[in-house]
DRENDO-1510 file (C-alpha; in Angstrom, 1 decimal, always signed):
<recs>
REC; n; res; u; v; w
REC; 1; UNK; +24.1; -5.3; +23.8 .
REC; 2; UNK; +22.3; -5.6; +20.4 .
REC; 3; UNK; +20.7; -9.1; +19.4 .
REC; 4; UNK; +22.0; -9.6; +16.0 .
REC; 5; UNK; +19.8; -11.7; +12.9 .
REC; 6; UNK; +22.8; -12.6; +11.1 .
REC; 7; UNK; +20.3; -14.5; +8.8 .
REC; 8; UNK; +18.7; -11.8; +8.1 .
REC; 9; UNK; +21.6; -9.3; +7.5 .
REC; 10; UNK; +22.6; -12.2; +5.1 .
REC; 11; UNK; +19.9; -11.6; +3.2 .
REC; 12; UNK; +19.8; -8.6; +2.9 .
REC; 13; UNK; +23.4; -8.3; +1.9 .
REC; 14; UNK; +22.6; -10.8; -0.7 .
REC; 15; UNK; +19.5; -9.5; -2.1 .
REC; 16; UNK; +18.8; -9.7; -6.1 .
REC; 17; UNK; +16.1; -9.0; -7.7 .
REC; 18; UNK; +14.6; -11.4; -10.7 .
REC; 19; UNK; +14.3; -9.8; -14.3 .
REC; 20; UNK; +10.3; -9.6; -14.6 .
REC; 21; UNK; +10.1; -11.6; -17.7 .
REC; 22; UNK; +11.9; -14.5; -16.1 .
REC; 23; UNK; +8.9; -14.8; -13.6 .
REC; 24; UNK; +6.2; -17.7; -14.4 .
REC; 25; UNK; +4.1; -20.0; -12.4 .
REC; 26; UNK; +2.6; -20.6; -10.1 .
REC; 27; UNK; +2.5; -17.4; -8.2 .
REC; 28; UNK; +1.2; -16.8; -4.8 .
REC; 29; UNK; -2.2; -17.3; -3.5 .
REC; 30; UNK; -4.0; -15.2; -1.5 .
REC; 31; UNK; -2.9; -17.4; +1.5 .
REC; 32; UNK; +0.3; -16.9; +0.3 .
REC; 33; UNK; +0.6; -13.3; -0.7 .
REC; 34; UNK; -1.4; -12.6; +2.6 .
REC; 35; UNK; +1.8; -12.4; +5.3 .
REC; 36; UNK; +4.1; -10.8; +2.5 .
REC; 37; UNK; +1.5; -7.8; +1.9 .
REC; 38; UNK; +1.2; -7.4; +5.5 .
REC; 39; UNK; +5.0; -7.8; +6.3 .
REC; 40; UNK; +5.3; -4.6; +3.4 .
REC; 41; UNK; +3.3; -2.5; +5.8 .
REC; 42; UNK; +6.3; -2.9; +8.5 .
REC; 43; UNK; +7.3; +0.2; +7.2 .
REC; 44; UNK; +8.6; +3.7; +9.1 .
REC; 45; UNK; +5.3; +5.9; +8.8 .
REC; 46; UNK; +5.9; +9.4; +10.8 .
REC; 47; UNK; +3.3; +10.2; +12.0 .
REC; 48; UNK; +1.4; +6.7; +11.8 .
REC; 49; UNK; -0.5; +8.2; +8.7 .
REC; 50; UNK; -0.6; +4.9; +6.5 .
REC; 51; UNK; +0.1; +7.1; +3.0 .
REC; 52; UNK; +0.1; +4.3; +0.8 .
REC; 53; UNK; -2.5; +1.6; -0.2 .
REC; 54; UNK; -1.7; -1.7; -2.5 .
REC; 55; UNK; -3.8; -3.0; -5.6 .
REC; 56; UNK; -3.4; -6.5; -6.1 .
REC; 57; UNK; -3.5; -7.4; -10.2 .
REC; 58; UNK; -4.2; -10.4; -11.2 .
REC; 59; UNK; -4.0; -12.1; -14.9 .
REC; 60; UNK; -7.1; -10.2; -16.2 .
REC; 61; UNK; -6.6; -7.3; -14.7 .
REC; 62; UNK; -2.6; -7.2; -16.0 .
REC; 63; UNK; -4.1; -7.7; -19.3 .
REC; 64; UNK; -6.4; -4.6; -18.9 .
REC; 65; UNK; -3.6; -2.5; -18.2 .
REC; 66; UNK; -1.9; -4.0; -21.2 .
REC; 67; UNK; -4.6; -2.7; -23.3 .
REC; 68; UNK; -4.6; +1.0; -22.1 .
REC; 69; UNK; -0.4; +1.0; -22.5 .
REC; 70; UNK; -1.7; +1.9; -26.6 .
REC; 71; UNK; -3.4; +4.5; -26.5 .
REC; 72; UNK; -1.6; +6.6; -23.4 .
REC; 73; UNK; +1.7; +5.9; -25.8 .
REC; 74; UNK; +0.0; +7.5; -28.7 .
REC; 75; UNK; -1.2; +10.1; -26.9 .
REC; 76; UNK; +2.3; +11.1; -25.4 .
REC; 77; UNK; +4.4; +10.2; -28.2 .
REC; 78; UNK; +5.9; +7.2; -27.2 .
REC; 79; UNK; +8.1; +5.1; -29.8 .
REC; 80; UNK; +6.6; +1.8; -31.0 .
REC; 81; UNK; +9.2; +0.2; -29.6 .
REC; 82; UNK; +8.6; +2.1; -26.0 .
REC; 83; UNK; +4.8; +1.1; -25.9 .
REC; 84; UNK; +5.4; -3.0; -26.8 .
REC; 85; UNK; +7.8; -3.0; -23.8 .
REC; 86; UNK; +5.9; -1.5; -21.8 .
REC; 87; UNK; +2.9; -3.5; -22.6 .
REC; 88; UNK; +5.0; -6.4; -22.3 .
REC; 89; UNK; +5.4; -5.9; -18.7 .
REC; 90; UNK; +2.0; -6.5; -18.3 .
REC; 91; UNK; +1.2; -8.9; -20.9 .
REC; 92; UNK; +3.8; -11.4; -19.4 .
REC; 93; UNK; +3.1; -11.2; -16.1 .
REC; 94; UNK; +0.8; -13.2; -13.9 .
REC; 95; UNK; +0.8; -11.7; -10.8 .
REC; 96; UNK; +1.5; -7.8; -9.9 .
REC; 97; UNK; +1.1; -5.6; -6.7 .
REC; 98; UNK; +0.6; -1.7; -7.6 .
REC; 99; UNK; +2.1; +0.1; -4.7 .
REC; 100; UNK; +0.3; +3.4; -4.6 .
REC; 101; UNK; +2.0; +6.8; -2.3 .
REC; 102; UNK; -1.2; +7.9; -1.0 .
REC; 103; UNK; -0.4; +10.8; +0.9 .
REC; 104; UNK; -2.6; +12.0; +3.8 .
REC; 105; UNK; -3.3; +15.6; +4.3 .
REC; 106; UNK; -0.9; +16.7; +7.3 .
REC; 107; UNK; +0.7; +20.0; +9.2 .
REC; 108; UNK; +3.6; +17.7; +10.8 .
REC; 109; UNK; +4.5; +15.1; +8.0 .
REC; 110; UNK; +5.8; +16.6; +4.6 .
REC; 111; UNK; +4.3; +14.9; +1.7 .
REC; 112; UNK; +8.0; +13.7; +0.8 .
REC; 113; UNK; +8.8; +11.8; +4.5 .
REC; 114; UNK; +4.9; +10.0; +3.2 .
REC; 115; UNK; +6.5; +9.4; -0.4 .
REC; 116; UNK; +9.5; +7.8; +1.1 .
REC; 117; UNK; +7.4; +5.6; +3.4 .
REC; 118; UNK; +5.1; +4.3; +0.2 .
REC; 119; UNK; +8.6; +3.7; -1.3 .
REC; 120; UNK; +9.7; +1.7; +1.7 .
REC; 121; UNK; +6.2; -0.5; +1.3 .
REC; 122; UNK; +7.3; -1.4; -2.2 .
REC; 123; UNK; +10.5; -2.1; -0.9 .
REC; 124; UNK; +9.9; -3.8; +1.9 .
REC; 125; UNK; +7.0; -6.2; -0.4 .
REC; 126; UNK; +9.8; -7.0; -2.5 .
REC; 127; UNK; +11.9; -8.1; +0.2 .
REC; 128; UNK; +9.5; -10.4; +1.9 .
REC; 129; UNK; +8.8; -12.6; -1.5 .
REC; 130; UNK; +12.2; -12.9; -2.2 .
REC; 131; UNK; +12.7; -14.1; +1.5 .
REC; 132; UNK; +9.9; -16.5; +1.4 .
REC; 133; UNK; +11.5; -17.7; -2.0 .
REC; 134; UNK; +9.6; -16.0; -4.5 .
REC; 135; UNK; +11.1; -14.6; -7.7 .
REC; 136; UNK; +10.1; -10.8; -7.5 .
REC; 137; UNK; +11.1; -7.4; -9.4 .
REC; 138; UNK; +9.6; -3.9; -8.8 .
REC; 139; UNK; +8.9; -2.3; -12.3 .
REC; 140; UNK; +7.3; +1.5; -13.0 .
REC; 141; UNK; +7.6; +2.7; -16.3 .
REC; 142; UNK; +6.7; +5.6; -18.3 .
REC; 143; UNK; +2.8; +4.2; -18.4 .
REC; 144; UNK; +2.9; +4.6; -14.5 .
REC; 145; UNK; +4.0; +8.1; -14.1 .
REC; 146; UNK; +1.0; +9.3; -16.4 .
REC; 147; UNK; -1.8; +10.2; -14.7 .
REC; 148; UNK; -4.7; +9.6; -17.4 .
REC; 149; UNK; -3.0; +5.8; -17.2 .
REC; 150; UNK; -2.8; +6.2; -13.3 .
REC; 151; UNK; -6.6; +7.0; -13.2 .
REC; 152; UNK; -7.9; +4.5; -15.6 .
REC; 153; UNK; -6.1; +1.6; -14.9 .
REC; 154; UNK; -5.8; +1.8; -11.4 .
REC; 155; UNK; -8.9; +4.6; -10.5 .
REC; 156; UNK; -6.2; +6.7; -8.6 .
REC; 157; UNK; -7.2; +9.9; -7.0 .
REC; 158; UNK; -5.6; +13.3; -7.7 .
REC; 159; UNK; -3.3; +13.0; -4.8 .
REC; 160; UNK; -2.4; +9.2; -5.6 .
REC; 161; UNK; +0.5; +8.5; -7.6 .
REC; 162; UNK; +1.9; +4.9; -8.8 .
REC; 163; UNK; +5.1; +4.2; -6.5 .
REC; 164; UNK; +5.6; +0.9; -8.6 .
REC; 165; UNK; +4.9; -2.6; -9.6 .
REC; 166; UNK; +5.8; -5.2; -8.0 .
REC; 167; UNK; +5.9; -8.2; -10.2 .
REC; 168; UNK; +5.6; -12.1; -8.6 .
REC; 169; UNK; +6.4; -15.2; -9.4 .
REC; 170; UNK; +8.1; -18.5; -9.9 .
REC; 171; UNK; +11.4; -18.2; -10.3 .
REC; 172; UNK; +12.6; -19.9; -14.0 .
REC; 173; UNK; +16.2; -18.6; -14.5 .
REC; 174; UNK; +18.6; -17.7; -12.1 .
REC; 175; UNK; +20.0; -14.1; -12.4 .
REC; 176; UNK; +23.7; -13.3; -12.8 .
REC; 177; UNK; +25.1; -11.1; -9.9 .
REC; 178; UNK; +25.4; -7.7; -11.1 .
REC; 179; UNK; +27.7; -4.7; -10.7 .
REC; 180; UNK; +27.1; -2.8; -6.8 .
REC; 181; UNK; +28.4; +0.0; -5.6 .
REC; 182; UNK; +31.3; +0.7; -4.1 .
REC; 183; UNK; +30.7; +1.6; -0.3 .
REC; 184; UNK; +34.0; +3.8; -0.5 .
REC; 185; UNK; +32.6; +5.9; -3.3 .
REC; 186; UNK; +29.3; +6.5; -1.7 .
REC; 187; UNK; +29.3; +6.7; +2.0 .
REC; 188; UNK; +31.0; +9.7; +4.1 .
REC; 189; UNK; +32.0; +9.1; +7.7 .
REC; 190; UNK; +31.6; +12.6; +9.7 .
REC; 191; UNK; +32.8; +12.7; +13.1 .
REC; 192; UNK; +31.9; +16.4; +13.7 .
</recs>
């Protein structure tokens, strides 16, 4: 007979996000962000091979990355428009964890079952700050899929790629629900 966490379920069924930009302070401690960064690590990991590693960026460090969003954007291109936003994710926030796919060299374990598991440690980060009633939002961005940015904001190696930022904070508006899909469009039911 299973033993049900109908608070939990509840939660999860309820889940919502918090726009980035509506985060302020304070944001967590260390004490704080200490149990939600190890409750992100509770994550399915074939082959117990840990293929993903978490920066924690504080103000100046966010501000760093700002500065580097410039020149990446003129080097690839990018609209005006496109590098302010982008900057804008940093320059606003207070508080971000860069969760990092970090893939292990392995004969058993395709590097895409390691990528899902460094998605499931952003995932699973994001979770427990809403749960401990954080307002939290995981951002990427064109900035974070370029791997000169990748390397000198974050020192990534070759194999290392940004999964995503997760952005913390205080809560200061509450978000409107928004559209979900419809189970009936989405899930199949095969019985053999």
């Amino acid at each position: 007979m299973p033993d049900p966490n109908p608070a939990a379920l509840n939660f999860l069924q309820k889940r919502r996000s918090r726009p980035a930009k509506t985060l302020g302070l304070p944001v967590p401690d260390r004490a704080a962000l200490a149990p939600l960064l190890e409750a992100a690590l509770r994550v399915p990991d074939h082959g117990k091979l840990e293929p993903w590693r978490l920066i924690v960026l504080e103000r100046a460090a966010l501000l760093r990355l700002a500065g580097l969003v410039a020149p990446t954007g003129a080097r690839l291109g990018r609209r005006p428009e496109e590098i302010t936003k982008q900057e804008a994710q940093f320059t606003e926030a207070h508080l971000a964890v860069a969760v990092i796919a970090a893939p292990k060299p392995s004969d058993k374990i395709p590097l895409i079952e390691q990528t899902y598991s460094a998605g499931c440690v952003a995932y699973g980060l994001l979770c427990a700050a809403l749960a401990a009633g954080w307002g939290a939002n995981w951002l990427s961005g064109w900035a974070s899929h370029d791997r000169g940015f990748a390397e000198a904001a974050l020192g990534l190696a070759p194999r290392e790629r940004i999964v995503g930022f997760i952005h913390l904070g205080t809560e200061t508006a509450a978000p409107s629900e928004r559209p979900r899909p419809d189970p009936e469009t989405v899930i199949a039911w095969v019985s053999a």
